[in-house]
GUZALUM-844017 format. One line per field, with one value per atom (N, C-alpha, C, CB): residue number from 1; x, y, z. Coordinates in steps of 0.05 Angstrom, whole numbers, plus 5000, padded with zeros to 4 digits. Glycine has a CB too. Example, Ala and Ser with C-alpha at 12.3 -4.5 7.8 and 13.67 -1.06 7.14 Angstrom:
<atoms>
seq 1_1_1_1_2_2_2_2 .
c1 5264_5246_5264_5226_5257_5273_5258_5282 .
c2 4886_4910_4934_4911_4955_4979_5001_4988 .
c3 5156_5156_5156_5181_5142_5143_5157_5114 .
</atoms>
This chain:
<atoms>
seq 1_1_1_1_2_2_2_2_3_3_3_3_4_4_4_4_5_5_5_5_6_6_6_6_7_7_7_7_8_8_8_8_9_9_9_9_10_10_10_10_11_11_11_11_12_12_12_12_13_13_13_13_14_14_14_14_15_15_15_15_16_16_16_16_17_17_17_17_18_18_18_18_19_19_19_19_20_20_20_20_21_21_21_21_22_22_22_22_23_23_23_23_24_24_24_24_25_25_25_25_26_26_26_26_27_27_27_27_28_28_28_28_29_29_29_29_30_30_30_30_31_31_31_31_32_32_32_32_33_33_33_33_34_34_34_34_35_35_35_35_36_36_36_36_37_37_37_37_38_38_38_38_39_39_39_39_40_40_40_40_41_41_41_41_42_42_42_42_43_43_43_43_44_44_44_44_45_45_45_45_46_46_46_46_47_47_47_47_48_48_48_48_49_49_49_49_50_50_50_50_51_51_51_51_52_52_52_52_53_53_53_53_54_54_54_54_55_55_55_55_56_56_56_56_57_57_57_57_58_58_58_58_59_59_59_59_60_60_60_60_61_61_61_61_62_62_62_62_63_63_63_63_64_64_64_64_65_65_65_65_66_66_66_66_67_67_67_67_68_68_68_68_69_69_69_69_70_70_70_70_71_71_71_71_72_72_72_72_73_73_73_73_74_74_74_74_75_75_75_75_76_76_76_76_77_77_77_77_78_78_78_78_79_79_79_79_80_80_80_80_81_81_81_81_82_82_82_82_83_83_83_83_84_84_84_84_85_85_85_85_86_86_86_86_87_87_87_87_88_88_88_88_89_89_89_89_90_90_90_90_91_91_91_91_92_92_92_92_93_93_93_93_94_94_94_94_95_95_95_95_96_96_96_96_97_97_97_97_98_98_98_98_99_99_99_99_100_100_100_100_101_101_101_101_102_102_102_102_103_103_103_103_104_104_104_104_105_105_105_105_106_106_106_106_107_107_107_107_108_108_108_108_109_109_109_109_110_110_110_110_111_111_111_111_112_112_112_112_113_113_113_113_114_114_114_114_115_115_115_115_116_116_116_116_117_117_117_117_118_118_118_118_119_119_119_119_120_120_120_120_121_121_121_121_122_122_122_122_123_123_123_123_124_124_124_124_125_125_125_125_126_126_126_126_127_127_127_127_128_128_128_128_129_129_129_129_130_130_130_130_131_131_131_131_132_132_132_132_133_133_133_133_134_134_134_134_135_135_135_135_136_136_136_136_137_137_137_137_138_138_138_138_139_139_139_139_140_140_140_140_141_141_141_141_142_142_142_142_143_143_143_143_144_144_144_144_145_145_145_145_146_146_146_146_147_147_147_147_148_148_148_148_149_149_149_149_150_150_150_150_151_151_151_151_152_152_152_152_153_153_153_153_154_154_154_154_155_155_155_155_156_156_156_156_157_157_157_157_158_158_158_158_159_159_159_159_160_160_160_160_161_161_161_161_162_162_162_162_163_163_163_163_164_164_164_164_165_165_165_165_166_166_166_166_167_167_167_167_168_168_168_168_169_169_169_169_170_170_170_170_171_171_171_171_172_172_172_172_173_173_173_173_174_174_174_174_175_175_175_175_176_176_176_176_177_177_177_177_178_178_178_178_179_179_179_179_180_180_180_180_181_181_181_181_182_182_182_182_183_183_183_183_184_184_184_184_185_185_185_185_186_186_186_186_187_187_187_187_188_188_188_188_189_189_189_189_190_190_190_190_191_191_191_191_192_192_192_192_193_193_193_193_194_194_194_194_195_195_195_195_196_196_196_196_197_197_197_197_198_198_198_198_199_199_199_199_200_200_200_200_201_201_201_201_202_202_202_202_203_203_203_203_204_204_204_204_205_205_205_205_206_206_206_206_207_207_207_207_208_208_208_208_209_209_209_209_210_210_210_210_211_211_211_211_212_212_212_212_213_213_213_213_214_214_214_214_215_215_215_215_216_216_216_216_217_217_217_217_218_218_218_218_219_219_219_219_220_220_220_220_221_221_221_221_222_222_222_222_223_223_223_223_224_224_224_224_225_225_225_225_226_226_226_226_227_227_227_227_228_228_228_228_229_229_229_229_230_230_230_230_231_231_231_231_232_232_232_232_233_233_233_233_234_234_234_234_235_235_235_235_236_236_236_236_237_237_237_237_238_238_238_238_239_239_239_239_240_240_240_240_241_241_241_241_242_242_242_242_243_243_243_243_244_244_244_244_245_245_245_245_246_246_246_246_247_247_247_247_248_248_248_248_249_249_249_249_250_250_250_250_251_251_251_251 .
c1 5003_4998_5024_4976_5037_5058_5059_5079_5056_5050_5073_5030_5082_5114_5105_5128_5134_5123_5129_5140_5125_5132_5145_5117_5173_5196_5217_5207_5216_5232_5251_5218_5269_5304_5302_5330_5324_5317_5356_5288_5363_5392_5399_5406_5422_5441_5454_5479_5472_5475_5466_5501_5476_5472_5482_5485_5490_5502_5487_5497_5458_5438_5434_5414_5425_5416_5415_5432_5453_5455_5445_5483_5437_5435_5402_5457_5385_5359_5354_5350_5361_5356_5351_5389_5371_5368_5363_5387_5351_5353_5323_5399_5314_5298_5270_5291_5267_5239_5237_5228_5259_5259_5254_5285_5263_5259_5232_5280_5214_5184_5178_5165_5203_5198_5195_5223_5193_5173_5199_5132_5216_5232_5231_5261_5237_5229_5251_5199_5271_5280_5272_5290_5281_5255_5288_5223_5271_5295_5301_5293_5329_5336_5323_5378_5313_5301_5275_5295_5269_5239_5223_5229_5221_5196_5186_5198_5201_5200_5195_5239_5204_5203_5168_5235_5169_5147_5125_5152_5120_5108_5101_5123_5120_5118_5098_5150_5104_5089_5063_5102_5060_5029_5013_5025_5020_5012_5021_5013_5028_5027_5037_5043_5017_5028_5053_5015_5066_5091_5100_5099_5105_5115_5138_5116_5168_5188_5198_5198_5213_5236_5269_5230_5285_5314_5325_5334_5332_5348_5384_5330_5398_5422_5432_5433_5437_5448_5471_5456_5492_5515_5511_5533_5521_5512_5495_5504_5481_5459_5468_5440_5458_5458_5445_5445_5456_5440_5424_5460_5420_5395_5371_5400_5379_5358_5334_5375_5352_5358_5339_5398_5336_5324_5291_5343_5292_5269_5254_5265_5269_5252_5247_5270_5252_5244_5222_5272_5224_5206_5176_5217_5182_5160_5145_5168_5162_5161_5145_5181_5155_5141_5127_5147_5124_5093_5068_5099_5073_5054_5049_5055_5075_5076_5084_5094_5102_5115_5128_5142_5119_5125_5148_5096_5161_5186_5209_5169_5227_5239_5283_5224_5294_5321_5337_5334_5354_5372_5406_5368_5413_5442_5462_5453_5475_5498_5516_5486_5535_5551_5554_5573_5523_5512_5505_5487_5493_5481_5454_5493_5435_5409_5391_5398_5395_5368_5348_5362_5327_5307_5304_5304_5289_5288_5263_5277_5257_5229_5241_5201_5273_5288_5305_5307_5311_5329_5347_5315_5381_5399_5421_5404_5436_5451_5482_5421_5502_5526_5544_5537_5556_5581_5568_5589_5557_5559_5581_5562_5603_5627_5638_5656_5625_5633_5623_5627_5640_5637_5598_5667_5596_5578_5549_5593_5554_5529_5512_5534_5508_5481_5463_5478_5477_5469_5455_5489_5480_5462_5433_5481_5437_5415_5384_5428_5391_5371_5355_5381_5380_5363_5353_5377_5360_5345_5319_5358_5315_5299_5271_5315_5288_5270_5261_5273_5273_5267_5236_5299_5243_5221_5199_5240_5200_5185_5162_5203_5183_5170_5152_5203_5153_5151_5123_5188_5116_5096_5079_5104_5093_5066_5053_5069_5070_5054_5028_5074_5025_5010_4983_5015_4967_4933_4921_4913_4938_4916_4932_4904_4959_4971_4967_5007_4938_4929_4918_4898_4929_4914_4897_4929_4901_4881_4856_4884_4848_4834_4815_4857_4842_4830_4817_4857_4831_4824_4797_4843_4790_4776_4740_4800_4744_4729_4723_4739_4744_4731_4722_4759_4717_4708_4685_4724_4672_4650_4639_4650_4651_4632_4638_4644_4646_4641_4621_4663_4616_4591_4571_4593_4574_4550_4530_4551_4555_4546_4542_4555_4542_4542_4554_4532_4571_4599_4616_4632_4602_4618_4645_4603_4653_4687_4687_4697_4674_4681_4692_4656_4698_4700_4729_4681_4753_4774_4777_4786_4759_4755_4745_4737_4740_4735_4766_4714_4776_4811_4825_4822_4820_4829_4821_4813_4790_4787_4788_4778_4801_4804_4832_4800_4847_4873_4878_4884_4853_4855_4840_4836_4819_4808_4838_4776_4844_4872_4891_4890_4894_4912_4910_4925_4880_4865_4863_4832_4855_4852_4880_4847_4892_4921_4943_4940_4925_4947_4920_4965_4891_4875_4890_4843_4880_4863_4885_4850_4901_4916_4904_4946_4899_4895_4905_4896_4892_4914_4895_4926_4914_4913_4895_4949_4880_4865_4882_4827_4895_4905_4925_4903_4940_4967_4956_4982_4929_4925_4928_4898_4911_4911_4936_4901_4948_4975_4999_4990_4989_4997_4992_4995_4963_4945_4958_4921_4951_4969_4993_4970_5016_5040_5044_5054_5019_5020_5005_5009_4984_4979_4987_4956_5012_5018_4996_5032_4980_4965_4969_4945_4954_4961_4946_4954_4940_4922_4901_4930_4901_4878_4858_4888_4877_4859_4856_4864_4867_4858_4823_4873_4842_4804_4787_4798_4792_4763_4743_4784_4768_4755_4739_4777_4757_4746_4707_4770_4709_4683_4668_4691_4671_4655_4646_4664_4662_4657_4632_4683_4636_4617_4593_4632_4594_4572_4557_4579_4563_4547_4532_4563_4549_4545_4517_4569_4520_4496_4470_4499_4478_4451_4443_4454_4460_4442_4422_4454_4442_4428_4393_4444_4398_4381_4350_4392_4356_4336_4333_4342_4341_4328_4302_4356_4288_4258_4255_4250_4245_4236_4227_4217_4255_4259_4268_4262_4263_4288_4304_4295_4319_4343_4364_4341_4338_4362_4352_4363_4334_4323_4355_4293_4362_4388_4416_4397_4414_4442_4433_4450_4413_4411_4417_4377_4406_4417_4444_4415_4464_4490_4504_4491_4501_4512_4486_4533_4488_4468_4484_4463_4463_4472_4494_4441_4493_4520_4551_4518_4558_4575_4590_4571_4620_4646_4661_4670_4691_4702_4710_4731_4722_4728_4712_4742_4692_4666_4661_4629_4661_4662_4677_4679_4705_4727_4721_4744_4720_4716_4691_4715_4672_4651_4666_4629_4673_4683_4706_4693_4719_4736_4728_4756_4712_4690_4673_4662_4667_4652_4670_4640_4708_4724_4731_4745_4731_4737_4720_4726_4698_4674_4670_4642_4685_4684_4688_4699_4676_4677_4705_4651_4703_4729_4747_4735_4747_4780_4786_4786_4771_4768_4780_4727_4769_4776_4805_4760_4814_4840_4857_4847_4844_4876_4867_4876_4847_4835_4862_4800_4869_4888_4911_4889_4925_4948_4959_4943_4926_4927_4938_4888_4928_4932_4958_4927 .
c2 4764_4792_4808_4805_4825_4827_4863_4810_4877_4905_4911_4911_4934_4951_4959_4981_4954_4973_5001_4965_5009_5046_5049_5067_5050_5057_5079_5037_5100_5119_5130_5137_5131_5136_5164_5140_5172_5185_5190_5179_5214_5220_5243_5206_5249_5281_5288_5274_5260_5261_5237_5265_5223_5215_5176_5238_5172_5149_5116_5154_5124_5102_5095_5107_5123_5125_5104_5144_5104_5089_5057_5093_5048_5017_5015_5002_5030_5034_5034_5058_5056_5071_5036_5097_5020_4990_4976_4978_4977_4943_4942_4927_4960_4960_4943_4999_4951_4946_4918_4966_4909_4872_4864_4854_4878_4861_4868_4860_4880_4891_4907_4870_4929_4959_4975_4971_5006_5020_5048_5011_5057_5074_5103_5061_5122_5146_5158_5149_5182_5203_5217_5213_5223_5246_5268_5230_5299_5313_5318_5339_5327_5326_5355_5324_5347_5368_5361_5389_5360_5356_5359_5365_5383_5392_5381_5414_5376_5356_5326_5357_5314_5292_5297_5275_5305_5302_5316_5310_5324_5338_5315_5359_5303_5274_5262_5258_5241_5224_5234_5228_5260_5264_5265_5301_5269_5260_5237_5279_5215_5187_5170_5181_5142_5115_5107_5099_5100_5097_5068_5123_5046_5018_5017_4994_5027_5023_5053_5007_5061_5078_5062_5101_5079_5071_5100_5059_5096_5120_5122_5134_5140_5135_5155_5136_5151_5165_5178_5144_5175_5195_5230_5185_5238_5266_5280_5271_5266_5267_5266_5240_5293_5290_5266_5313_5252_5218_5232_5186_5241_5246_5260_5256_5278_5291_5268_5305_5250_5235_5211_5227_5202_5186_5196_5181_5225_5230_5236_5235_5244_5244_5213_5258_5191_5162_5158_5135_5167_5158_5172_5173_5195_5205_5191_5234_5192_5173_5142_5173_5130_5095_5103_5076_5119_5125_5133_5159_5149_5157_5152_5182_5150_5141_5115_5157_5106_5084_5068_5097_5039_5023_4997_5012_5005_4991_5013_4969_5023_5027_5014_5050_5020_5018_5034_4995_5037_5053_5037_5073_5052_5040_5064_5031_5058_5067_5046_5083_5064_5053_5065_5052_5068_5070_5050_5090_5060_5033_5046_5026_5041_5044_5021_5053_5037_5010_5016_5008_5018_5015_4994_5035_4974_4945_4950_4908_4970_4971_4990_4990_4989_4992_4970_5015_4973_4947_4970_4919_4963_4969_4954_4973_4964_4947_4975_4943_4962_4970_4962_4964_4981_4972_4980_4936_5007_5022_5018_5048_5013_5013_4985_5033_4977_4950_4935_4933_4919_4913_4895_4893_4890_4869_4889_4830_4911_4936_4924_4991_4914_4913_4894_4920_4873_4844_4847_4827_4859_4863_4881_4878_4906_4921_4900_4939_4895_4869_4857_4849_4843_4821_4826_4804_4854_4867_4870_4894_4883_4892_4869_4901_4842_4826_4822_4811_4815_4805_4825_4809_4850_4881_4863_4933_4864_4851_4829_4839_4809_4780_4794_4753_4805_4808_4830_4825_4846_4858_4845_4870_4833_4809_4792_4792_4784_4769_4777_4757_4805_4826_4812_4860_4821_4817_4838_4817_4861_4880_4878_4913_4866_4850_4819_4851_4805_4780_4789_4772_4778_4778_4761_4776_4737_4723_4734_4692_4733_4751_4770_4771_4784_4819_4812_4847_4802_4791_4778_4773_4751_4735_4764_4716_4780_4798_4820_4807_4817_4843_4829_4871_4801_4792_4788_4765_4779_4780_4810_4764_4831_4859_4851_4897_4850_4851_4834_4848_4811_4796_4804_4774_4819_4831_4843_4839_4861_4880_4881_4893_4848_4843_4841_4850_4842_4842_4813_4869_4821_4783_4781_4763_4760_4748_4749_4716_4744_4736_4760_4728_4788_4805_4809_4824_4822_4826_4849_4829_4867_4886_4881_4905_4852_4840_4836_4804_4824_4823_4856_4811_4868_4896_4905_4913_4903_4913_4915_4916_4886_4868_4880_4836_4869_4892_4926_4893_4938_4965_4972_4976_4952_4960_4953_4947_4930_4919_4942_4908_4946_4976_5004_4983_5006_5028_5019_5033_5000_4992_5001_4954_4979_4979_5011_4946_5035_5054_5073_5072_5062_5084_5084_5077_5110_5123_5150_5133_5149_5168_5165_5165_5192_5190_5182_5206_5161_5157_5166_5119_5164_5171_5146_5171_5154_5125_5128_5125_5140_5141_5133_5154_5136_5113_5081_5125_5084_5047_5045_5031_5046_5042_5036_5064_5051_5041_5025_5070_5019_5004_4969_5014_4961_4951_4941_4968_4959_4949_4944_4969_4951_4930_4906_4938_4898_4876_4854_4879_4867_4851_4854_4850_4882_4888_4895_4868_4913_4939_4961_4942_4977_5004_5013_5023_5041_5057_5051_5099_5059_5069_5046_5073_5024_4994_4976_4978_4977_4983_4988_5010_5020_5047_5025_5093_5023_5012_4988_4985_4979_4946_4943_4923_4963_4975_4985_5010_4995_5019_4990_5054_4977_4962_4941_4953_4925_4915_4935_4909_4948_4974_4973_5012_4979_4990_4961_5005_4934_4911_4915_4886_4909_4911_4927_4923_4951_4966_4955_4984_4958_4941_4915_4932_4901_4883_4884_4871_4905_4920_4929_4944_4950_4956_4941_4962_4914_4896_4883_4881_4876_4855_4878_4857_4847_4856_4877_4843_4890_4907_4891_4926_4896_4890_4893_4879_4895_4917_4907_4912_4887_4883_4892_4860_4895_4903_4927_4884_4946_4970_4980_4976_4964_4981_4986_4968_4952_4952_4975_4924_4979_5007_5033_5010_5033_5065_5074_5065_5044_5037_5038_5013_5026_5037_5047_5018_5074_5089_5090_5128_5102_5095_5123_5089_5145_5148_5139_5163_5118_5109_5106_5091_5121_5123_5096_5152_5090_5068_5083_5059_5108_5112_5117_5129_5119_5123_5094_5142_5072_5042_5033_5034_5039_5038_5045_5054_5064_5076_5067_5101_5061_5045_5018_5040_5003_4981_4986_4971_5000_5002_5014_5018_5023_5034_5009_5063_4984_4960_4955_4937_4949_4932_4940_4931_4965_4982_4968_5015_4957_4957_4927_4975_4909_4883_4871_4872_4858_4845_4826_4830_4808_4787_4802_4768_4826_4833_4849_4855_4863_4885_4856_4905_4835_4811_4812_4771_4806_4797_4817_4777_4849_4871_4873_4918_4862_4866_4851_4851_4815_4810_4818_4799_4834_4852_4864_4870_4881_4904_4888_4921_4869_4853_4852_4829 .
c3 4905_4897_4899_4915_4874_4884_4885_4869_4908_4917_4923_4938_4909_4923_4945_4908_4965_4995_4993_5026_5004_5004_5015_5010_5016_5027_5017_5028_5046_5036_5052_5027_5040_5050_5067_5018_5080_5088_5100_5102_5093_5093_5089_5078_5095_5097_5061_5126_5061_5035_5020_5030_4998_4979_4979_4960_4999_5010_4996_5045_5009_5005_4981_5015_4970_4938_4916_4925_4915_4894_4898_4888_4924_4926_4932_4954_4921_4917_4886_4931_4872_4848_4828_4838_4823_4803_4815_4789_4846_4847_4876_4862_4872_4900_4886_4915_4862_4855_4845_4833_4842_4836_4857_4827_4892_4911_4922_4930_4907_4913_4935_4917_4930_4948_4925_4970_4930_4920_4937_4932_4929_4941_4923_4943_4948_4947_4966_4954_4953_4969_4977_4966_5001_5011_5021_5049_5017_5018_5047_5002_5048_5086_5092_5099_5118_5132_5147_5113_5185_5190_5180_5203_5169_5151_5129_5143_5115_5083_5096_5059_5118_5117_5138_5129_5153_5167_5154_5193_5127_5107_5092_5093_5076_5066_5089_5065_5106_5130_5131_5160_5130_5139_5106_5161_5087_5061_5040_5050_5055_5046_5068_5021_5063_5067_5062_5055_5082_5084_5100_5097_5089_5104_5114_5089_5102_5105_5110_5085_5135_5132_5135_5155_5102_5109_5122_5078_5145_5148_5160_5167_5147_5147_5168_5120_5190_5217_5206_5242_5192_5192_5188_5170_5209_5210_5226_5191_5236_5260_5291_5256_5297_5329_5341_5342_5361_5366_5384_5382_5401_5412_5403_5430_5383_5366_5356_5339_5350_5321_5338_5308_5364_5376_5386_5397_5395_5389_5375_5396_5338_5309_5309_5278_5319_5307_5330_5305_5350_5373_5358_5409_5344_5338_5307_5337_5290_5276_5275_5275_5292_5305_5308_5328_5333_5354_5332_5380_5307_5293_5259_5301_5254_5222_5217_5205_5221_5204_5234_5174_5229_5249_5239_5261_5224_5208_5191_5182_5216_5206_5208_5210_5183_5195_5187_5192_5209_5206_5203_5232_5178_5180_5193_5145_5208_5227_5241_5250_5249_5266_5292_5254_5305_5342_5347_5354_5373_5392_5389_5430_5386_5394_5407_5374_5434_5453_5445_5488_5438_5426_5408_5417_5422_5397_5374_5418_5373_5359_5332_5383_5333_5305_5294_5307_5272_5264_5253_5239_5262_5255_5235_5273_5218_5194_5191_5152_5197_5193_5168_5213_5168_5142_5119_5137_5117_5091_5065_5101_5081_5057_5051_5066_5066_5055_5026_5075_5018_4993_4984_4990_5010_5003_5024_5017_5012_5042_5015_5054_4986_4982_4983_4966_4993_5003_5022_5012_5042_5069_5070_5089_5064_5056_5047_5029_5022_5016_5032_5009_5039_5067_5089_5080_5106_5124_5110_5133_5089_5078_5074_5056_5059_5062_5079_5057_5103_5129_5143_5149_5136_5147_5120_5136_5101_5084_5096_5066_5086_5102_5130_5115_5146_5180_5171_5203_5152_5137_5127_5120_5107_5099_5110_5082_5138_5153_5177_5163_5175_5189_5182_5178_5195_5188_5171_5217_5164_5135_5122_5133_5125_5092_5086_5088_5100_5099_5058_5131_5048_5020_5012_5002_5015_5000_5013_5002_5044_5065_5047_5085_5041_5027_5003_5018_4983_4959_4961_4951_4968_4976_4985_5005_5008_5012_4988_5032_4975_4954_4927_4945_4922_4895_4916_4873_4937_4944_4948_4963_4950_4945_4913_4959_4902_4877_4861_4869_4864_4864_4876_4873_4895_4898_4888_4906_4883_4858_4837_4854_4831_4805_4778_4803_4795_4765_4762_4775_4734_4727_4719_4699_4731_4729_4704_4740_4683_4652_4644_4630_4656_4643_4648_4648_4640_4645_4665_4624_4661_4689_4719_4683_4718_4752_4757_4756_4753_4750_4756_4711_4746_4741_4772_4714_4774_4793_4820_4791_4826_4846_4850_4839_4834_4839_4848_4813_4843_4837_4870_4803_4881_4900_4922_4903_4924_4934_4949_4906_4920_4932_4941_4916_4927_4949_4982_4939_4978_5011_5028_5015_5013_5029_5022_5014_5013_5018_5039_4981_5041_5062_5085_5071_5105_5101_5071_5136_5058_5047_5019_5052_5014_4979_4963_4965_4938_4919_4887_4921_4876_4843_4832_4827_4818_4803_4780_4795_4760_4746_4744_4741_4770_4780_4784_4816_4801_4797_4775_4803_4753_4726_4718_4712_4723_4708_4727_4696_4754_4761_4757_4776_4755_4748_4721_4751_4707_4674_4676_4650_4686_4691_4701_4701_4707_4717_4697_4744_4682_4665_4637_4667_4637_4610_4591_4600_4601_4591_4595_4594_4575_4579_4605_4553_4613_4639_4613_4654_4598_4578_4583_4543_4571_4578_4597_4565_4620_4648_4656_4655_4643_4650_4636_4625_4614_4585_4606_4543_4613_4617_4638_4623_4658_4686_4683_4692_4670_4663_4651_4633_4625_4615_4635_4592_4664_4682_4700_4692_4700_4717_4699_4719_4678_4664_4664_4635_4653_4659_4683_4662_4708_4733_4741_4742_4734_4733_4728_4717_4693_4682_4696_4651_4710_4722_4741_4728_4758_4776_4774_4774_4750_4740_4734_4726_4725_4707_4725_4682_4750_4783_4780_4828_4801_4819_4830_4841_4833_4857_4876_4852_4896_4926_4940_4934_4970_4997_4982_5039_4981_4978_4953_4981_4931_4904_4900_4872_4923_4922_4931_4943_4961_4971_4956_4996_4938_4918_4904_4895_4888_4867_4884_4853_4910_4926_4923_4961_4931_4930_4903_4941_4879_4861_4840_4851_4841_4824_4786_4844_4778_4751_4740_4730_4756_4757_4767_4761_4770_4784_4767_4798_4786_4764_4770_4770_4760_4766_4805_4740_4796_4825_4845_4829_4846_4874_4877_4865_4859_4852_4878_4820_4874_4879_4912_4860_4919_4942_4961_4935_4950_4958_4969_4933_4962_4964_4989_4935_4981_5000_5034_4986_5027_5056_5063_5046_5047_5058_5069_5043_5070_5070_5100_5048_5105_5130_5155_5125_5142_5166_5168_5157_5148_5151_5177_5136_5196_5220_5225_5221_5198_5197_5199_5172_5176_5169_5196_5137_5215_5236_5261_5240_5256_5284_5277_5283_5249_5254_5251_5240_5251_5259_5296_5235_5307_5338_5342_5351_5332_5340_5344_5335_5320_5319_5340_5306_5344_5364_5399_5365_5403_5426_5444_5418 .
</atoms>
């Protein structure tokens, strides 16, 4: 599955920039400037998911500067690095030197990978896990694989999951969704909806019984792709398996 992380820089001036802007999204980050100032950055944090902070120490009081990251870890983002040339004891940062050196975008990279790799190997970035769980709500519900919108939507719930509890754009899945299969949002939405709308009718045409009485409570015949969407992602929350193996995390 290949998901950009959300990683966002974070600096006085303009230093980092350029070794993000062409080359971040081949290595499957997802980068974002954020403007200098507490407020803007800790404004950002509390309205999005955030995996990666790069932050660039030149210019920064170091003690200030140790308790904006303490605050940071402790509540937003538990991967971050800082490139400088300090010491920071705190092992719960990764540090990278030599901004000016000829080869800072190598290095950059490979930290990067490394925060990568050490992410994906987490228990709510278990994918097949997640995946695997959300074509079974989706069978549930009755939506058949033959359609190109089980595909779509498997992807689309994916990444809702993995940016909750923070709002996202269905209109951005969509068109995230379609770069991956090289469609438009438009046809994304279509395929999305015609998967739903089957789904329903199947719904619909079962027995009368507790059991497909509750699926019909659950998706009623107004159901958009995004309440779809959100439904699903509220089963995924409450899943026992997926809840054992972030229990391990937590340990």
């Amino acid at each position: 599955m290949d998901l950009s992380l959300k990683t966002i820089v974070y600096e006085k001036g303009n230093d980092l920039r350029k070794y993000f802007e062409n080359t971040s999204r081949n290595y499957g980050f997802e980068c974002v400037q954020v403007e200098y100032g507490d407020d803007s950055l800790f404004s950002y944090f509390s309205q999005n998911k955030v995996d990666i902070l790069v932050l660039n120490d030149d210019g920064f009081d170091h003690e200030r500067l140790c308790f904006l990251l303490d605050i940071i870890y402790n509540n937003y983002c538990k991967h971050i690095l800082i490139v400088t040339n300090n010491t920071f004891d705190n092992q719960n940062f990764d540090c990278i030197n030599g901004l000016n050196s000829p080869n800072f975008d190598l290095i950059l990279g490979s930290s990067l990978l490394k925060i990568k790799k050490k992410i994906d190997s987490l228990p709510q970035h278990n994918l097949p896990l997640i995946k695997s769980k959300i074509c079974e709500q989706l069978f549930k519900y009755k939506f058949s694989s033959r359609y190109d919108g089980f595909a779509y939507y498997t992807d689309a719930i994916l990444r809702a999951y993995l940016t909750y509890p923070y709002g996202y754009s269905i209109m951005e899945i969509y068109k995230e969704v379609g770069e991956k299969y090289n469609k438009s949002a438009y046809a994304v939405e279509k395929s999305m909806r015609t998967a739903l709308l089957s789904a329903l009718e199947q719904i619909r045409s079962m027995p009368t019984t507790v059991e497909n009485m509750r699926l019909r409570s659950e998706f009623q015949y107004n159901m958009t792709n995004t309440i779809a969407i959100s439904t699903i992602v509220n089963k995924l929350k409450i899943d026992k398996e997926i809840s054992a193996e972030l229990e391990v995390e937590n340990c």
